[in-house]
C-alpha positions in Angstrom: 3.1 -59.7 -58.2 6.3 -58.3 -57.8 7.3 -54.6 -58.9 9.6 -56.7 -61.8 6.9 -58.0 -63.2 4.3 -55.2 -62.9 6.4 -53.0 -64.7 7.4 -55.8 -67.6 4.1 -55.8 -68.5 4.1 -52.4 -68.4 6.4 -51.9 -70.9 5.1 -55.0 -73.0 1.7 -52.7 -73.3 3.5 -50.1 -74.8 5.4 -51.4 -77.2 2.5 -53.3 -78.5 2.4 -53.5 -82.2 -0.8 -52.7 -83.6 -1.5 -53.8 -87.5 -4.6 -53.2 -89.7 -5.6 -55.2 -92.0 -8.7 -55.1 -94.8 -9.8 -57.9 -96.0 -11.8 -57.4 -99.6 -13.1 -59.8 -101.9 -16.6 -60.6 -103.4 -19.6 -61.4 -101.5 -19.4 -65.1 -100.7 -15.3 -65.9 -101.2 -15.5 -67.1 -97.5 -13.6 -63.5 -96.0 -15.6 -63.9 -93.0 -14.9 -67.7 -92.4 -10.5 -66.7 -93.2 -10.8 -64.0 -90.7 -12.8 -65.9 -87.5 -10.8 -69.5 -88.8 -7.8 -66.9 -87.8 -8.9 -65.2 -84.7 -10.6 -68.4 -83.1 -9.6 -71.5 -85.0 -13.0 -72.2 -85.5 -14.7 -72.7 -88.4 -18.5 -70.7 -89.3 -19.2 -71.9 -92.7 -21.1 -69.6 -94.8 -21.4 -66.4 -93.0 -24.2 -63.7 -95.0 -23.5 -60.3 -93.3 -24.7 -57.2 -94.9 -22.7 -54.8 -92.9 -18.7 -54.6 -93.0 -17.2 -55.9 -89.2 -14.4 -55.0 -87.2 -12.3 -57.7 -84.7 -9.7 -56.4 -82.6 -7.4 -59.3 -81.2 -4.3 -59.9 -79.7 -2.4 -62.7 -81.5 1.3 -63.9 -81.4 3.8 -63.7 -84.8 7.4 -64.9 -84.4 7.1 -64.5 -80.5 6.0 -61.2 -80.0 2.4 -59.9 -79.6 0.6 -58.3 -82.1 -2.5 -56.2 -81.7 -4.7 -57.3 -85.0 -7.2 -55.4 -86.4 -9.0 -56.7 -89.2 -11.8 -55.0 -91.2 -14.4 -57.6 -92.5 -15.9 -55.7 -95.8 -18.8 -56.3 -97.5 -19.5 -55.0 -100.7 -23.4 -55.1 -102.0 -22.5 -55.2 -105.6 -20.3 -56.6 -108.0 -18.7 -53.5 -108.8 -18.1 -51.8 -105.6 -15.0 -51.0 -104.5 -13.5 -49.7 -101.5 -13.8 -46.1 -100.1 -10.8 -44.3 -100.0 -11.0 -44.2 -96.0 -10.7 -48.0 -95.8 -7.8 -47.8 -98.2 -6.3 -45.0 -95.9 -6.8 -46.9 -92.7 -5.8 -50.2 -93.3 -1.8 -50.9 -93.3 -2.1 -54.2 -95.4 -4.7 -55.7 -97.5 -6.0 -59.5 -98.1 -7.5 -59.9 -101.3 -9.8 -62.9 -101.2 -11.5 -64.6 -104.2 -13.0 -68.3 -104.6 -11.3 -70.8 -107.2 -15.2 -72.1 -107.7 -15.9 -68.4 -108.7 -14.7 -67.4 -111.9 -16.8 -64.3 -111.4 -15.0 -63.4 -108.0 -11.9 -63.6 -109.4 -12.8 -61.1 -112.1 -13.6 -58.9 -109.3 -10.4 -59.3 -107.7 -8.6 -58.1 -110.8 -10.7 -55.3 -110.7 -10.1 -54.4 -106.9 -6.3 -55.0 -107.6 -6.3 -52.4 -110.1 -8.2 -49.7 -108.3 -6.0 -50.0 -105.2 -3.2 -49.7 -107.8 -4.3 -46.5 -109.2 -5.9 -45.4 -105.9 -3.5 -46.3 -103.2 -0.5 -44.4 -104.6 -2.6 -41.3 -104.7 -3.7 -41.6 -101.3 -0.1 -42.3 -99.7 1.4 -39.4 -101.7 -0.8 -36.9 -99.8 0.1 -38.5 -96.5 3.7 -38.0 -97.3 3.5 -34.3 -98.8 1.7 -33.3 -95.9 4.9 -34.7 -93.9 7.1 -33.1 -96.0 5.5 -29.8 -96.4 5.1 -30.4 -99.5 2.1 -29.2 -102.1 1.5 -25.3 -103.0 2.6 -23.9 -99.6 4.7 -26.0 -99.0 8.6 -25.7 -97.4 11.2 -24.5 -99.2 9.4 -21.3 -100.1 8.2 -22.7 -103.8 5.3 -23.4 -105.0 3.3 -26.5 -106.7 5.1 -25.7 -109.5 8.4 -25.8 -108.2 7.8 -29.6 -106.6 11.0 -31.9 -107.7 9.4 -34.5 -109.6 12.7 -37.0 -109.3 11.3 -37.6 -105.6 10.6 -41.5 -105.3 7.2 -43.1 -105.9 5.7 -44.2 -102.3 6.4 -47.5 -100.8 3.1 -49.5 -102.2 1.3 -51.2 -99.0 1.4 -55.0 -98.9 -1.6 -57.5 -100.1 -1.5 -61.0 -100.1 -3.9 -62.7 -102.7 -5.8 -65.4 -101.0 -7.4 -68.3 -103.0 -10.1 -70.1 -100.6 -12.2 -72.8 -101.1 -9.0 -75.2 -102.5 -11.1 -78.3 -101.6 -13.4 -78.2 -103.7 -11.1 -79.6 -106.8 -14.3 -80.5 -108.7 -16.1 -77.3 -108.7 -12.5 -75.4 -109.9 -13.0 -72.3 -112.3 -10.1 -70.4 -111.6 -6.7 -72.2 -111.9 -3.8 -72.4 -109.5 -1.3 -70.4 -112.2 -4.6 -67.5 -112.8 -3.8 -66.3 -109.4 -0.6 -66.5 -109.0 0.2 -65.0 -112.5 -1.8 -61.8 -110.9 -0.1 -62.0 -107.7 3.3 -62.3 -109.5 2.3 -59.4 -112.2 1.5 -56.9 -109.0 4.7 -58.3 -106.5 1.9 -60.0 -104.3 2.1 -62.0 -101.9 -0.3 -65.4 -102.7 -1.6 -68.4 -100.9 -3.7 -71.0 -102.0 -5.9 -72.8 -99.3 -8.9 -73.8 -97.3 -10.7 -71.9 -94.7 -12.7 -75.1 -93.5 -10.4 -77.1 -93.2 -6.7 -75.1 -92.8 -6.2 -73.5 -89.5 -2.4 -73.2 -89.8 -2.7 -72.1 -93.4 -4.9 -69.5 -92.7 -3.1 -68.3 -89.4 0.0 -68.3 -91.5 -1.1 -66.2 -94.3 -1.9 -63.3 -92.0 1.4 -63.7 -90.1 3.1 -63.1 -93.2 1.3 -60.2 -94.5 2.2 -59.0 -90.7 5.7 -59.5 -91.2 5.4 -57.5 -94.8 3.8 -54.8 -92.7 6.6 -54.5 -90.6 8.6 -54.8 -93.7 6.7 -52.2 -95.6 6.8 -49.4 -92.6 10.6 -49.9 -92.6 11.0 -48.7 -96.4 8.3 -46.0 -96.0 10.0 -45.0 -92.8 13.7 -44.5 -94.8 11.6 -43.3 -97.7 10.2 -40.8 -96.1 13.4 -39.6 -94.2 15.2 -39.2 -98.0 11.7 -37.1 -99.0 12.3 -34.5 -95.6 16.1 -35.0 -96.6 15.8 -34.2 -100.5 13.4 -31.2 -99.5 15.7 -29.3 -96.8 18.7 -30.0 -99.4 16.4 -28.0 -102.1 15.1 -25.3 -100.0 19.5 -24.6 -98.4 20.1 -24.9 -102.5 17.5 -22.2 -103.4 18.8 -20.0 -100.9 22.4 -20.4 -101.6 21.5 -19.8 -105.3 19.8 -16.2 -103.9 21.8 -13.3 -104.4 19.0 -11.6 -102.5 19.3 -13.7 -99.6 15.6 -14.4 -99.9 14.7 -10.8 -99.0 12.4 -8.6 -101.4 
């Protein structure tokens, strides 16, 4: 192998892009079947696992590798919900229900909300402690002092996946239901069937890829106005000290 070539795959290692994805639903939606249909175009059926997974896979989207890594969850009740560290990890989210469930998809309303009221939380800590922000944070003010016109954080991407769309006969949830709660939360939503849709399924994570990429551009500009708006304030506080800052 030629020096070339030794050092373009070099250099393809390390710009690797690496995306992680949680994939939450009910027990039984088929999140197990969506995520190995993806990973190996085969298909397991009903898969029973009563401890969450984690795949790590190498996997091509518009021509360029991506490094996929895609938590399996398992929740052993109907109203469990995801710990905050699964929230924090993951950089998108696939929110699976079955349209033979009716009961799943109460669940996935459910789950929706709390990464609604959770997630927002959670980013706004990763981005104070960015900024400097909080109690001791730059600037020289305290908690009190915090601008509150700062923008919300970026939410992170879901996609709302509807599986088992074969079985027509057994239907409890309707095609509109979901995408109604997609459309009320700016979701992304996909109607299809692990058993029997290989591109489907492959294409539904390539787009939530893509609004990975998507979302880590606006939180990346976000976050430069936040460390922007925050120097501005602190050069503003001391220009408005007749002190100079000194006791």
């Amino acid at each position: 192998m030629s020096s070339n070539a030794i050092r373009g795959i070099r250099r393809k290692k390390s710009t690797l892009s690496e995306v992680k994805i949680a994939v939450l639903g009910a027990s039984g939606v088929g999140k197990s079947a969506l995520v190995v249909r993806f990973l190996t175009k085969r298909y397991i059926g009903e898969y029973d696992h009563q401890t969450e997974n984690r795949y790590k896979s190498e996997m091509m989207v518009d021509g360029e590798p991506v490094l996929f890594e895609i938590l399996d969850t398992c929740p052993r009740s109907e109203d469990e919900l995801p710990r905050d560290e699964i929230l924090q990890w993951a950089d998108g989210f696939m929110l699976v229900y079955s349209i033979v469930d009716r009961a799943s998809f109460r669940y996935l309303g459910l789950l929706r909300r709390h990464l609604n009221n959770t997630l927002p939380n959670l980013q706004r800590a990763v981005t104070l402690s960015h900024t400097g922000g909080g109690p001791a944070g730059a600037g020289g003010g305290g908690g009190a002092h915090q601008p509150q016109t700062q923008q919300a954080p970026v939410p992170a991407p879901v996609c709302i996946v509807a599986n088992k769309a074969d079985l027509i006969h057994l239907r409890q949830v309707s095609t509109e239901e979901g995408e109604i709660l997609a459309k009320d939360a700016d979701d992304g939503f996909v109607e299809l069937t692990a058993s029997e849709q290989v591109h489907q399924v492959a294409q539904a994570f390539a787009d939530l890829c893509r609004d990975v990429y998507a979302h880590r551009r606006r939180s990346k500009q976000s976050l430069l106005d936040r460390v922007f708006f925050a120097g501005a304030k602190g050069i503003t506080a001391k220009a408005n000290d007749p002190a100079g800052g000194r006791k």
